[in-house]
C-alpha positions, -999 to 999 in steps of 0.1 A, spaced: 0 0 0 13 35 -11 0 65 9 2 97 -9 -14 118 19 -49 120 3 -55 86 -13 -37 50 -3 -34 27 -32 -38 -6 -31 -9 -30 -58 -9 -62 -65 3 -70 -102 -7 -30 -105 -27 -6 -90 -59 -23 -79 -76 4 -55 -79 40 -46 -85 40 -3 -97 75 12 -112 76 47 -138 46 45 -143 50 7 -126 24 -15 -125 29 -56 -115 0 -75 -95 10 -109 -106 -10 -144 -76 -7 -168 -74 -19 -199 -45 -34 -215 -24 -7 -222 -25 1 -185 -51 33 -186 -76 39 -164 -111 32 -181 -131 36 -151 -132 36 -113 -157 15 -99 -167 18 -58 -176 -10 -36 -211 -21 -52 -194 -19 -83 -210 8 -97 -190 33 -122 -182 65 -102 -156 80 -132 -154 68 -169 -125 76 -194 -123 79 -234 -82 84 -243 -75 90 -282 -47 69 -298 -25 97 -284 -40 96 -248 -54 130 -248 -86 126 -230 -114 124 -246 -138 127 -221 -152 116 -188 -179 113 -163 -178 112 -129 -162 136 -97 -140 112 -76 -103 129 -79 -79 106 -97 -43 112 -107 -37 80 -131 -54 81 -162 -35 73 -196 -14 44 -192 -19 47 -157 6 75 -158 5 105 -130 -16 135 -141 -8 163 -113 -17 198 -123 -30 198 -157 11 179 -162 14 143 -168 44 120 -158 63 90 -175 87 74 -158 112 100 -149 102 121 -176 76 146 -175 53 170 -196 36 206 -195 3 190 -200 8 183 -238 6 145 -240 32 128 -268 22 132 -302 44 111 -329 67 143 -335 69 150 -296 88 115 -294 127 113 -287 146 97 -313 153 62 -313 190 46 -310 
């Protein structure tokens, strides 16, 4: 369990749960590793997310705070992280790639 001050999250193979207070979320990725929805306890969908190819957001439903979203990277501040790299909010576009060795 990670504790971030706000939320605790819950691993296993990845991040399976979003803890605050008494309030659990369960996240529902799909294979690339983005968050399609967060689900609570009854299983009923609290968020929803639509990525394009790119992983700009299309849109979404719901209020419950959330800071992993495309390939269950950090979003903090309108800024996303990968790895130990970061961005001013832009997601990667093919030109926005480094070059490869």
């Amino acid at each position: 369990m990670l504790d971030d001050e706000t939320f605790r999250y819950v691993y296993g193979l990845g991040r399976i749960a979003q803890v605050s207070g008494t309030a659990t979320h369960y996240y529902l990725p799909d294979g690339l590793g983005s968050t399609m929805a967060l689900i609570d306890a009854a299983g009923a969908v609290v968020n929803a997310y639509d990525y394009d190819v790119f992983g700009a957001l299309r849109s979404s439903t719901g209020t419950q705070a959330n800071e992993f979203e495309f390939a269950g990277e950090q979003v903090d501040a309108g800024a996303w992280r990968r790895g130990a790299r970061g961005s001013g909010g832009e997601r990667p576009t093919p030109h926005m790639q480094p070059p490869q060795p």
